[in-house]
PQR file of N, CA, C, O and H, with PARSE charges and radii, in Angstrom:
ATOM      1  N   UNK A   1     -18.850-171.129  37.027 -0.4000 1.5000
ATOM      2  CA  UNK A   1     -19.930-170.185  37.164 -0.0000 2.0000
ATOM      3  C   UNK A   1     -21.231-170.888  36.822  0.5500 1.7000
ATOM      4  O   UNK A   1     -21.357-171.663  35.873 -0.5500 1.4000
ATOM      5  N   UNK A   2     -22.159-170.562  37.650 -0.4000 1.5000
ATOM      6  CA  UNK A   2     -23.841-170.938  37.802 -0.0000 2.0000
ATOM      7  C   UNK A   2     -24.296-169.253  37.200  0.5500 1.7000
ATOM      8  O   UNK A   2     -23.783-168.134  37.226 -0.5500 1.4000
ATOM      9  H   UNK A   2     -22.058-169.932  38.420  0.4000 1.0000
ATOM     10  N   UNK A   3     -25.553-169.875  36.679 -0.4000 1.5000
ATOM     11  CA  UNK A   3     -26.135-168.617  36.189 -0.0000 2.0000
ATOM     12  C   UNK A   3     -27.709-169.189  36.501  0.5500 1.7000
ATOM     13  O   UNK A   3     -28.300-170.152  36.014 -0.5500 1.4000
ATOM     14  H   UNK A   3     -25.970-170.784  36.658  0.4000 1.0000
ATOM     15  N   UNK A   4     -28.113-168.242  37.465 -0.4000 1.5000
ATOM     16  CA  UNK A   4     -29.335-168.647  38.332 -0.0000 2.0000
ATOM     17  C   UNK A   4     -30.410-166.932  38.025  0.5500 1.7000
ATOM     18  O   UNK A   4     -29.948-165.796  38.126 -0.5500 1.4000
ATOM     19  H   UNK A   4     -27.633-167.460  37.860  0.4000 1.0000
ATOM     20  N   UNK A   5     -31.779-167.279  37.676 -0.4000 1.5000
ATOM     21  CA  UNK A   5     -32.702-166.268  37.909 -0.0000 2.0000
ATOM     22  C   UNK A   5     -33.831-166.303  38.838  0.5500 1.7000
ATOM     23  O   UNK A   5     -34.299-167.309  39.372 -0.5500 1.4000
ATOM     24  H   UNK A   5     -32.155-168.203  37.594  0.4000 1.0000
ATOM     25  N   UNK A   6     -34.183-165.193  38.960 -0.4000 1.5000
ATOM     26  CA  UNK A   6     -34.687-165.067  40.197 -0.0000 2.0000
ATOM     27  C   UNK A   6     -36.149-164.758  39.625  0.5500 1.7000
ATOM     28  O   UNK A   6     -37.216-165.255  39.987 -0.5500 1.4000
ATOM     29  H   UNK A   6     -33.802-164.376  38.526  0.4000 1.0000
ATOM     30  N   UNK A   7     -35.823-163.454  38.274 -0.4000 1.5000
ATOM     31  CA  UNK A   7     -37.086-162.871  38.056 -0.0000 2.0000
ATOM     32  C   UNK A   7     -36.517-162.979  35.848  0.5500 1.7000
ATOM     33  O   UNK A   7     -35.386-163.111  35.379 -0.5500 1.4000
ATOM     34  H   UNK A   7     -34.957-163.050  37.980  0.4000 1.0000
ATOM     35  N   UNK A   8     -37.689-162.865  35.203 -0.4000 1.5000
ATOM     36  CA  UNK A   8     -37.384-163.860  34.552 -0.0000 2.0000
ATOM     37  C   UNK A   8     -36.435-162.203  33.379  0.5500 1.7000
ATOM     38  O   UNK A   8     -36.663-160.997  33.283 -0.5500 1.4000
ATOM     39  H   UNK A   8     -38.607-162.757  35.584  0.4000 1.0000
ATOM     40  N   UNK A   9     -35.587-162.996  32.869 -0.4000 1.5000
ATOM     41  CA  UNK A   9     -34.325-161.679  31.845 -0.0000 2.0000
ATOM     42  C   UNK A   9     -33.731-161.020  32.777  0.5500 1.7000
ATOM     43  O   UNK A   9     -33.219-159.965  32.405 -0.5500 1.4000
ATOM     44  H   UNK A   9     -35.402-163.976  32.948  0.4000 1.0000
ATOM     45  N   UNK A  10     -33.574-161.430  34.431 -0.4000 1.5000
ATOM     46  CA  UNK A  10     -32.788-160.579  35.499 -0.0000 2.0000
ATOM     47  C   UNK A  10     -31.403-161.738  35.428  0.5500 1.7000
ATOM     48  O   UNK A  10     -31.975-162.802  35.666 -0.5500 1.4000
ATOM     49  H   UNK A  10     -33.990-162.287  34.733  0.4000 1.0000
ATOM     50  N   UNK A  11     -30.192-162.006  35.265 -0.4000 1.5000
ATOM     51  CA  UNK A  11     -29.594-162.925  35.056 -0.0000 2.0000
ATOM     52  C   UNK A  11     -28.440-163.012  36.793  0.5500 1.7000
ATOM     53  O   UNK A  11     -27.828-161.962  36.991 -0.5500 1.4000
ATOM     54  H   UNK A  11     -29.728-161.142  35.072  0.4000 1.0000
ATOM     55  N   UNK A  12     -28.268-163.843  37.591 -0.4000 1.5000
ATOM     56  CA  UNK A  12     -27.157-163.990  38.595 -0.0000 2.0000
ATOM     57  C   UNK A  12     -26.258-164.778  37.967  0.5500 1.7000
ATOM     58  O   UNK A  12     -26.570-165.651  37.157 -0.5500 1.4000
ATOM     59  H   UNK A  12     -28.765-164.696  37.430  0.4000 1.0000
ATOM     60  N   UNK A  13     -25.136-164.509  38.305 -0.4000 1.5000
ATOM     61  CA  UNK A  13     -24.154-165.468  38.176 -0.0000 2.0000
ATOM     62  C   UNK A  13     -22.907-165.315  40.062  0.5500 1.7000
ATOM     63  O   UNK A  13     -22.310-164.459  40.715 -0.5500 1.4000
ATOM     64  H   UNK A  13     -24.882-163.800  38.963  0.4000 1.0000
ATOM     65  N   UNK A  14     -23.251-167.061  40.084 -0.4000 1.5000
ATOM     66  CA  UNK A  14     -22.266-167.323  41.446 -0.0000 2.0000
ATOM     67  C   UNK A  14     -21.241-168.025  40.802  0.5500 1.7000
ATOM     68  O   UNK A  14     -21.341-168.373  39.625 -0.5500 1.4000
ATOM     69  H   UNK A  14     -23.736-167.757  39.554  0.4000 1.0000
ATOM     70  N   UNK A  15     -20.264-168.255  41.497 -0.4000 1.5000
ATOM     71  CA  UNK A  15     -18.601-169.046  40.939 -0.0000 2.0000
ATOM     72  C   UNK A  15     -18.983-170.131  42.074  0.5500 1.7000
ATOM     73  O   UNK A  15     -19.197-169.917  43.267 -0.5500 1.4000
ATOM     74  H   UNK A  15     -20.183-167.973  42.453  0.4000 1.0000
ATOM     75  N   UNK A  16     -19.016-171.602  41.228 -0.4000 1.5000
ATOM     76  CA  UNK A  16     -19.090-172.739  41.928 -0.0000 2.0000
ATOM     77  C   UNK A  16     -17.889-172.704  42.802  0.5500 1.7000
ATOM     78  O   UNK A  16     -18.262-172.857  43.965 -0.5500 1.4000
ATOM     79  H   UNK A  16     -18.843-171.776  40.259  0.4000 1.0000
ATOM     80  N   UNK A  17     -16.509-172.555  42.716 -0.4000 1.5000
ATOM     81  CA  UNK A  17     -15.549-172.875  43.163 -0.0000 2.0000
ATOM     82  C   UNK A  17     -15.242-171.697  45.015  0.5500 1.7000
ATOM     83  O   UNK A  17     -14.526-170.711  45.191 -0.5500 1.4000
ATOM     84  H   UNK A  17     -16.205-172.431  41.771  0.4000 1.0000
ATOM     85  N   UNK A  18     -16.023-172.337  45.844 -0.4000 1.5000
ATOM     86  CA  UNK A  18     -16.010-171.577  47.075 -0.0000 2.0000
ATOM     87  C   UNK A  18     -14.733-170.577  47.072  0.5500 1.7000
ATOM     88  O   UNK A  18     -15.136-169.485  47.472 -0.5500 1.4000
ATOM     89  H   UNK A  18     -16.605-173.137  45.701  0.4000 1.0000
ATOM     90  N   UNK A  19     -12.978-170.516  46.695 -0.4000 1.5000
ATOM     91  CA  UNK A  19     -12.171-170.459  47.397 -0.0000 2.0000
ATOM     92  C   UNK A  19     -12.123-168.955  46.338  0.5500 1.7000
ATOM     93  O   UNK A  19     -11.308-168.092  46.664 -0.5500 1.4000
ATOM     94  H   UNK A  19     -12.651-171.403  46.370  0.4000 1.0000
ATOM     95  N   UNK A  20     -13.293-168.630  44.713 -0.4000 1.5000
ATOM     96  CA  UNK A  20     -13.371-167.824  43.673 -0.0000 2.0000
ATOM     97  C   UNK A  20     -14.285-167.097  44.033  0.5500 1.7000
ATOM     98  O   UNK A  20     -14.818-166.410  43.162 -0.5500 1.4000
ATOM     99  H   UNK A  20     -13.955-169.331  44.448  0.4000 1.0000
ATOM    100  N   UNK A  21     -14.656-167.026  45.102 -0.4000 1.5000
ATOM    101  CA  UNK A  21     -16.234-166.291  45.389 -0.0000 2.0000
ATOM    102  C   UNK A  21     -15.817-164.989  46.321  0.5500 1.7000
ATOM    103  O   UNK A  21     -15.055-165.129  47.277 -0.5500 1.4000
ATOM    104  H   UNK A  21     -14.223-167.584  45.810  0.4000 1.0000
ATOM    105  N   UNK A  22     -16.223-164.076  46.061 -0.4000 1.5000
ATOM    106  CA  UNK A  22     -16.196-162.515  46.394 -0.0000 2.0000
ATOM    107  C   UNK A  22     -17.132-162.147  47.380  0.5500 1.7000
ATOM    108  O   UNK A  22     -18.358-162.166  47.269 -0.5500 1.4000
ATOM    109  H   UNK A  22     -16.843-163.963  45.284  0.4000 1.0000
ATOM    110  N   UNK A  23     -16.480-161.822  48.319 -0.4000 1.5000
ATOM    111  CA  UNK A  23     -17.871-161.406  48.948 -0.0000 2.0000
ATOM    112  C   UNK A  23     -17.699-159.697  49.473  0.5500 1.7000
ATOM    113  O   UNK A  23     -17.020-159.131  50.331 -0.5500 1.4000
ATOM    114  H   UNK A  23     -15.485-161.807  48.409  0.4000 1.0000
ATOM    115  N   UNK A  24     -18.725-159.253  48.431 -0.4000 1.5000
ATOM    116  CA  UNK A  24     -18.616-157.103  48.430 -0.0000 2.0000
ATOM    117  C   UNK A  24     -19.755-156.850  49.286  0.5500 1.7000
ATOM    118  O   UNK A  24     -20.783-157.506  49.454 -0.5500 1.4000
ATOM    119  H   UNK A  24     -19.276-159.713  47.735  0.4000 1.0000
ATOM    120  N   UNK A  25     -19.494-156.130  49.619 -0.4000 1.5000
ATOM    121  CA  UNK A  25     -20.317-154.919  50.795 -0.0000 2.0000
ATOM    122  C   UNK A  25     -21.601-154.548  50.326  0.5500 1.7000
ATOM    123  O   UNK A  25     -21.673-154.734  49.111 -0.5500 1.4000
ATOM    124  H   UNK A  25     -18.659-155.597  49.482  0.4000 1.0000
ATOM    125  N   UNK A  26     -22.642-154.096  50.817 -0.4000 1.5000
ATOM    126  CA  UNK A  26     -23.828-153.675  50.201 -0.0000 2.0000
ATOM    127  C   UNK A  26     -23.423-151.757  50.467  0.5500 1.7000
ATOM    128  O   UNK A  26     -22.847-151.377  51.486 -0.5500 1.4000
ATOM    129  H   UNK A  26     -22.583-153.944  51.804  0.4000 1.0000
ATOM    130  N   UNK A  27     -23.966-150.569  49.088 -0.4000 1.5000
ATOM    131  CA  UNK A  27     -23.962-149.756  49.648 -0.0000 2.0000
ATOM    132  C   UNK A  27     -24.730-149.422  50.991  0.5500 1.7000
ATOM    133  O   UNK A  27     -24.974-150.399  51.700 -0.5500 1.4000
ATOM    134  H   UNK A  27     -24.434-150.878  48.260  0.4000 1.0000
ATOM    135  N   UNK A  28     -25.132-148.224  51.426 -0.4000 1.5000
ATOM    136  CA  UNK A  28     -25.870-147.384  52.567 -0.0000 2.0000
ATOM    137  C   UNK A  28     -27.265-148.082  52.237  0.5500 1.7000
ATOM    138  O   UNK A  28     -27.989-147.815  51.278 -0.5500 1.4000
ATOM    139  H   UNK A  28     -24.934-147.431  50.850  0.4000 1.0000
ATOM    140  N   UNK A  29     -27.456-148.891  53.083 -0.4000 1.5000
ATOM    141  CA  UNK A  29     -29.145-149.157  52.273 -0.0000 2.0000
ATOM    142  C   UNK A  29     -30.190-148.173  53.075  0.5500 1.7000
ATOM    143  O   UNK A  29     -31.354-148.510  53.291 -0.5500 1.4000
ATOM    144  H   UNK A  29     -26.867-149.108  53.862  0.4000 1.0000
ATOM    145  N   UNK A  30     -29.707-147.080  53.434 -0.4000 1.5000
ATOM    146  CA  UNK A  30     -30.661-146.577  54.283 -0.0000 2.0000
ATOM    147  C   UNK A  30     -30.780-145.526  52.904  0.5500 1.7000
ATOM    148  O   UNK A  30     -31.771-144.797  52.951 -0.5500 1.4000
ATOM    149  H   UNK A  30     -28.761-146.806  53.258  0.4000 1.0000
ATOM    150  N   UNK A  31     -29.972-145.372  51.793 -0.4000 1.5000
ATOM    151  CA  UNK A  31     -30.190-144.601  50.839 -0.0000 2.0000
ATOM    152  C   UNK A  31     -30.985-145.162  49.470  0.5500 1.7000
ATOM    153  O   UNK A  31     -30.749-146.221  48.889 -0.5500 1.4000
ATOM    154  H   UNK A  31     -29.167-145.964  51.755  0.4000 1.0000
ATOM    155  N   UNK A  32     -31.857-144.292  49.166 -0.4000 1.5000
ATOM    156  CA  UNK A  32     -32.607-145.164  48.004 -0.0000 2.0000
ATOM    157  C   UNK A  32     -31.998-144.895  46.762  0.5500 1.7000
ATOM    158  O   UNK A  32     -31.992-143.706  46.445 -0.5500 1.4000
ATOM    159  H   UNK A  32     -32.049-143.432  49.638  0.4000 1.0000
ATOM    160  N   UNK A  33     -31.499-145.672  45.998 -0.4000 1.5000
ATOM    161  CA  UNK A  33     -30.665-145.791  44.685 -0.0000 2.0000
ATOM    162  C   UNK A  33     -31.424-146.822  43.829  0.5500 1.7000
ATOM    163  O   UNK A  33     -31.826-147.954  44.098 -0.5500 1.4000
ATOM    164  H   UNK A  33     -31.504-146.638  46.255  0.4000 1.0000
ATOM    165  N   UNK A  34     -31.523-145.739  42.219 -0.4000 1.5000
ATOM    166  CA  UNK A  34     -32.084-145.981  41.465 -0.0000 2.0000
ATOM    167  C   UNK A  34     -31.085-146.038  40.230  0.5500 1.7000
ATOM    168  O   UNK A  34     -30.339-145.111  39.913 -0.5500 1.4000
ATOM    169  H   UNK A  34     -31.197-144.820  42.001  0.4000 1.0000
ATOM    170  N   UNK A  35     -31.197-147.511  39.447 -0.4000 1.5000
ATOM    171  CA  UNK A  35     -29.905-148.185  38.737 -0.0000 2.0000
ATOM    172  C   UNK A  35     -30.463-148.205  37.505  0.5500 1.7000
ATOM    173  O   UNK A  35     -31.239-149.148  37.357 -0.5500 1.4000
ATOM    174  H   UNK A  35     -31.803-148.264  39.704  0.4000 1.0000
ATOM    175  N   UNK A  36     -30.285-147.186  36.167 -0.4000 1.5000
ATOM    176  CA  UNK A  36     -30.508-147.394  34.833 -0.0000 2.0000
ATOM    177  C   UNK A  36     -30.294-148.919  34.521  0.5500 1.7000
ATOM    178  O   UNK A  36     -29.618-149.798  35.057 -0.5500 1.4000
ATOM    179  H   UNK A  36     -29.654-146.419  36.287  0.4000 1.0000
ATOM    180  N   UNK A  37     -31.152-148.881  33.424 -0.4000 1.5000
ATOM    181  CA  UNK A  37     -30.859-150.620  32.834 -0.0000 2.0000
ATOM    182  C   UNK A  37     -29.406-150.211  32.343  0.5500 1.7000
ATOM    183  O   UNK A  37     -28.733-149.190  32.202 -0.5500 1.4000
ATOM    184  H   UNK A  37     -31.701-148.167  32.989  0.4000 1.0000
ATOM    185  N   UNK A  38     -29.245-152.302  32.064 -0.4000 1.5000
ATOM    186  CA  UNK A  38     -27.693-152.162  31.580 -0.0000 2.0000
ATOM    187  C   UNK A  38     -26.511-152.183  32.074  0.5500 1.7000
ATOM    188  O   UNK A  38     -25.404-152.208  31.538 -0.5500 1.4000
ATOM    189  H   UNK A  38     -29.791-153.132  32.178  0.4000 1.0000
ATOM    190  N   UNK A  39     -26.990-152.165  33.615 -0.4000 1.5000
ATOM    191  CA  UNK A  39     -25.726-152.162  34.678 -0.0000 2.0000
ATOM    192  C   UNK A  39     -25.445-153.476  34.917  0.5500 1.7000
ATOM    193  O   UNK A  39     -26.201-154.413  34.661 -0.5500 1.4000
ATOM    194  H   UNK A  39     -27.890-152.144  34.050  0.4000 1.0000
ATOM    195  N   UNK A  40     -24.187-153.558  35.484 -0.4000 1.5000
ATOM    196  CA  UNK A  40     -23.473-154.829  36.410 -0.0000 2.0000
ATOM    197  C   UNK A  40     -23.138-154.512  37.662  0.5500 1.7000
ATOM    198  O   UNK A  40     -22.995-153.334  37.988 -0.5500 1.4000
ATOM    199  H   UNK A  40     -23.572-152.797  35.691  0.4000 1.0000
ATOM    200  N   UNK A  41     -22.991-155.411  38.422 -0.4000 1.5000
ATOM    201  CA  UNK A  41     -23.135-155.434  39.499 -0.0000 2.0000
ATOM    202  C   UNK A  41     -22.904-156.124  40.815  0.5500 1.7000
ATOM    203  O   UNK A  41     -23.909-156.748  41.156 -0.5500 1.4000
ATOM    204  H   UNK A  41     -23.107-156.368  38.157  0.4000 1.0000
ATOM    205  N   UNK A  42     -21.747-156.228  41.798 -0.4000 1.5000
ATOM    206  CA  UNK A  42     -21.699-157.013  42.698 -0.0000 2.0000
ATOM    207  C   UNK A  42     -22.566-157.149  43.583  0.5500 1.7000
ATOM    208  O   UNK A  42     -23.244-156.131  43.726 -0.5500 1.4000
ATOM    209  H   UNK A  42     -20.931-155.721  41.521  0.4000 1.0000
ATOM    210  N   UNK A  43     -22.855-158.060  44.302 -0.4000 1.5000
ATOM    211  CA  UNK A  43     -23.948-158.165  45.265 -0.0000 2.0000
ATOM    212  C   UNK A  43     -23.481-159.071  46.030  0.5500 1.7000
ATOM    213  O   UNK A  43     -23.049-159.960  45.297 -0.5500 1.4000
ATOM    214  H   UNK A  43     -22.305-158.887  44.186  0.4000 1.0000
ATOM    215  N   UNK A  44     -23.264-159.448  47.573 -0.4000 1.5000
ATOM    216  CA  UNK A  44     -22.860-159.571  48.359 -0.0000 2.0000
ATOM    217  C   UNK A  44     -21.912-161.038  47.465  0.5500 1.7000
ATOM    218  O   UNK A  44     -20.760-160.706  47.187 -0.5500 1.4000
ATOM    219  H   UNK A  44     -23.615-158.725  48.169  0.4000 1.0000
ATOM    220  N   UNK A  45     -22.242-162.342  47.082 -0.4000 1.5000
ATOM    221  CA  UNK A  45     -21.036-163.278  46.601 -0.0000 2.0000
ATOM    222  C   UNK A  45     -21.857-163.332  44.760  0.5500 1.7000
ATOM    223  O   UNK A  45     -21.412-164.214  44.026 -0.5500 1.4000
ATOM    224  H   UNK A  45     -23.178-162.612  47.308  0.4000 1.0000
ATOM    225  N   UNK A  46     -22.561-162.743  44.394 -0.4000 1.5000
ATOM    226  CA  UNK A  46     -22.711-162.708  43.177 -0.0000 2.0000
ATOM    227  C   UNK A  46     -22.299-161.459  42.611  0.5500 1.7000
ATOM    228  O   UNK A  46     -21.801-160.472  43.154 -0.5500 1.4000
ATOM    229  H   UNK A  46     -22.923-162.027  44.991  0.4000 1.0000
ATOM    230  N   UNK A  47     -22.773-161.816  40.732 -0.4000 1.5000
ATOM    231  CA  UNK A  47     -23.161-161.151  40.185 -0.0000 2.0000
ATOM    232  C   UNK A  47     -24.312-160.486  39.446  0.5500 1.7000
ATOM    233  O   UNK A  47     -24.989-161.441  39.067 -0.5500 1.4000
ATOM    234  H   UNK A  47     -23.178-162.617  40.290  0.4000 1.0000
ATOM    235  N   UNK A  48     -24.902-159.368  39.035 -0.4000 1.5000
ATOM    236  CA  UNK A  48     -25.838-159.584  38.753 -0.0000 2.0000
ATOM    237  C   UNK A  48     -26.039-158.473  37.392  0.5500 1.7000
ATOM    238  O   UNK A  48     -25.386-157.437  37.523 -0.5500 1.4000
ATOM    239  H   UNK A  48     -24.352-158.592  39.343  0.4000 1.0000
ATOM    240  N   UNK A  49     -26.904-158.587  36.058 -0.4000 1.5000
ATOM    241  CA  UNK A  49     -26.997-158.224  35.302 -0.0000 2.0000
ATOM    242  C   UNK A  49     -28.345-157.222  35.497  0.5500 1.7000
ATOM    243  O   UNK A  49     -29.511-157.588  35.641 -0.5500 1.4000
ATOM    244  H   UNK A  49     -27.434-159.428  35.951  0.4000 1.0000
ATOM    245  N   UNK A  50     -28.015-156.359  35.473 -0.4000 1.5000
ATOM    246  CA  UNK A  50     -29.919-155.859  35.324 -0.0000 2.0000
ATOM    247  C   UNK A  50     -30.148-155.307  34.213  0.5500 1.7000
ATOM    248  O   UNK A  50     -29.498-154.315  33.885 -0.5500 1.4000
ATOM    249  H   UNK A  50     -27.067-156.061  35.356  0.4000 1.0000
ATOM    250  N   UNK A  51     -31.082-155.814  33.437 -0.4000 1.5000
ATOM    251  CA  UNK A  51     -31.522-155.640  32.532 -0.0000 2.0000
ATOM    252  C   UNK A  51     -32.892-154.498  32.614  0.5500 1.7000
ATOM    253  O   UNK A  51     -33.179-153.931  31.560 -0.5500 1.4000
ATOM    254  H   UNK A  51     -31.610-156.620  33.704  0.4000 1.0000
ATOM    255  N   UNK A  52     -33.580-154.231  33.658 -0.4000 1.5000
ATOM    256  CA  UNK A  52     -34.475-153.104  33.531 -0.0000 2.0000
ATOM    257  C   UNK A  52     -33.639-152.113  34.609  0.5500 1.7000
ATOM    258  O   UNK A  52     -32.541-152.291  35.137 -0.5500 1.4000
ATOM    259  H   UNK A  52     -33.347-154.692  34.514  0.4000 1.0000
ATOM    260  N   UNK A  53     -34.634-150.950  34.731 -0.4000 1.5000
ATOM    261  CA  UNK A  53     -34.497-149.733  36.144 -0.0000 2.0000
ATOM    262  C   UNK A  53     -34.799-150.307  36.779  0.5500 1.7000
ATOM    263  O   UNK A  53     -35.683-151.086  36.424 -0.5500 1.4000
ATOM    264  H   UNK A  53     -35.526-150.805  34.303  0.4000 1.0000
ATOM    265  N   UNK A  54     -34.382-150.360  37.973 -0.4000 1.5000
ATOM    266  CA  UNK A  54     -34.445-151.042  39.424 -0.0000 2.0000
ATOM    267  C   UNK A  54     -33.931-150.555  40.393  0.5500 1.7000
ATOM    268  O   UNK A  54     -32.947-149.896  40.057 -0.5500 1.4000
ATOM    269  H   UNK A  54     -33.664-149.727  38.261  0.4000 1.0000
ATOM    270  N   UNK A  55     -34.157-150.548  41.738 -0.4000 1.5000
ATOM    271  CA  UNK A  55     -33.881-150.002  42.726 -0.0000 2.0000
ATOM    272  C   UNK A  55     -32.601-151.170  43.200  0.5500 1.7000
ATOM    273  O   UNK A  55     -32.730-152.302  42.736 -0.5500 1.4000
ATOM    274  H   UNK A  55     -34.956-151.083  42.010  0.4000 1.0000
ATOM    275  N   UNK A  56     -31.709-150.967  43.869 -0.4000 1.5000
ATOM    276  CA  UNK A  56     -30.442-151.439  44.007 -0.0000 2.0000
ATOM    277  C   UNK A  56     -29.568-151.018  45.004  0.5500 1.7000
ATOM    278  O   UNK A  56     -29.579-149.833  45.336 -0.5500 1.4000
ATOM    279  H   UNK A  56     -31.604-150.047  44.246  0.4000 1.0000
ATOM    280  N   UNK A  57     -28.604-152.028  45.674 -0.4000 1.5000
ATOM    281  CA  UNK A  57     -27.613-151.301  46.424 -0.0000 2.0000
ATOM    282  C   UNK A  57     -26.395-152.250  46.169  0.5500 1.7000
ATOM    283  O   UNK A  57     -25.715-152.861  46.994 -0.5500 1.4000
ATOM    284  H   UNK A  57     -28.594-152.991  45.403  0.4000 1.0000
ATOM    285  N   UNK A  58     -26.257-152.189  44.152 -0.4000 1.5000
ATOM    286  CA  UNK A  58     -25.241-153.046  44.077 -0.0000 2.0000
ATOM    287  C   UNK A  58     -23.490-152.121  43.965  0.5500 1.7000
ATOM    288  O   UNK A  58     -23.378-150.982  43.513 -0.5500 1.4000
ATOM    289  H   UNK A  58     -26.809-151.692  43.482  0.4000 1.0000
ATOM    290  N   UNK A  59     -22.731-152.666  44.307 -0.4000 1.5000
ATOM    291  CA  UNK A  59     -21.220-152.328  43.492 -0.0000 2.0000
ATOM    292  C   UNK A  59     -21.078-152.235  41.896  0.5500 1.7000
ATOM    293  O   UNK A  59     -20.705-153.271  41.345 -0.5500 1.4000
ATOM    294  H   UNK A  59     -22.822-153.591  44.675  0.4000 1.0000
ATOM    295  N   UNK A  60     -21.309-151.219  41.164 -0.4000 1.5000
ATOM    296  CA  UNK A  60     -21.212-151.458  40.153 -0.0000 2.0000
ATOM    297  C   UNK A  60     -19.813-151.518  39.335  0.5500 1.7000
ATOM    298  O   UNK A  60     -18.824-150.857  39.651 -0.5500 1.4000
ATOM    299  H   UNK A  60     -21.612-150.378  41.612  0.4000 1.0000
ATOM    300  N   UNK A  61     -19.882-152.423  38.223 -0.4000 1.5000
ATOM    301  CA  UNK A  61     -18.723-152.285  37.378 -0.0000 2.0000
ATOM    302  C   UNK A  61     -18.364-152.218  36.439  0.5500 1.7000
ATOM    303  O   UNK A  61     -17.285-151.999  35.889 -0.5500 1.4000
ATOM    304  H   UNK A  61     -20.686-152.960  37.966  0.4000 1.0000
ATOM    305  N   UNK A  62     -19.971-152.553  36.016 -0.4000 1.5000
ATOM    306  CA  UNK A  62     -19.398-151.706  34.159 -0.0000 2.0000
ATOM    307  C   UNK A  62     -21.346-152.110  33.741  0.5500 1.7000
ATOM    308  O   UNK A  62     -22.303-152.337  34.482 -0.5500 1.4000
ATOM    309  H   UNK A  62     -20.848-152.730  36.462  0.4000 1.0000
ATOM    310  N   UNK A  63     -21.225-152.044  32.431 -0.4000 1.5000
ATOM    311  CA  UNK A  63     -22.083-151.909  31.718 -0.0000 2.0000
ATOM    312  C   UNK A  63     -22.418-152.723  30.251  0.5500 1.7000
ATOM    313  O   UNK A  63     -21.551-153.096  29.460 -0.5500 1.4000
ATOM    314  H   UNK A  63     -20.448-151.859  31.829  0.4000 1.0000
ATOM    315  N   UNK A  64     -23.936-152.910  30.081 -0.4000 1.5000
ATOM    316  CA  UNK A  64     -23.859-153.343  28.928 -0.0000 2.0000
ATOM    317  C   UNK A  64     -24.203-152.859  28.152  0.5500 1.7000
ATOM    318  O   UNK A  64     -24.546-151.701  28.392 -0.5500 1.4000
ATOM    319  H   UNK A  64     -24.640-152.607  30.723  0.4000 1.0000
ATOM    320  N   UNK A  65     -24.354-153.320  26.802 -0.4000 1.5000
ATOM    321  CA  UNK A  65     -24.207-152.471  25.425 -0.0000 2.0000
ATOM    322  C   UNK A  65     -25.885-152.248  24.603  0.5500 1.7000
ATOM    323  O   UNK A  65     -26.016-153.036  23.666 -0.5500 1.4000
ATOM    324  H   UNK A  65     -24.076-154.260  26.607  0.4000 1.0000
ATOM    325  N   UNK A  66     -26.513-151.773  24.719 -0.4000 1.5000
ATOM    326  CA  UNK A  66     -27.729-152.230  24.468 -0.0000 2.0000
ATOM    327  C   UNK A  66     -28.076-152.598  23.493  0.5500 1.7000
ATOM    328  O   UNK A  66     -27.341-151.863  22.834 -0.5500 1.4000
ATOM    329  H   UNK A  66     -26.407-151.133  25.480  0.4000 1.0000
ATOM    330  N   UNK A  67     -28.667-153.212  22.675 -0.4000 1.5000
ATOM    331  CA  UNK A  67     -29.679-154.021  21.329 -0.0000 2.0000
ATOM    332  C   UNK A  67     -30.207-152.869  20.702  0.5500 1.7000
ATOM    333  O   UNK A  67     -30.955-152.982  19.731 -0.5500 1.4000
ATOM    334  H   UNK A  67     -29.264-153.809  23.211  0.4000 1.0000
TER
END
């Protein structure tokens, strides 16, 4: 696993190993979905942590614990 950011405390993580990599569906993006902080999240071969509210069309799968 790589852990790559995009925007800065937004965290990705990809799996170096091509044959470990997931690749999930995006929901309806024609629907606007709004993602409390704290979520996880698939996104087409990542993962992704969001740490604020954000607009999103990830798979979610669990949650984090807050500070």
């Amino acid at each position: 696993m790589i852990g790559i950011g995009f925007y800065r405390d937004y965290p990705f993580a990809i799996p170096l190993n091509i044959k470990y990599r997931l690749s999930v569906p995006k929901y309806n993006p024609y629907i606007e979905l709004i993602h409390p902080d704290g979520l996880c999240g698939f996104r087409r071969n990542y993962v992704a942590i969001c740490p604020i509210e954000s607009p999103g069309d990830y798979q979610l799968f669990g949650r984090t614990i807050s500070a």
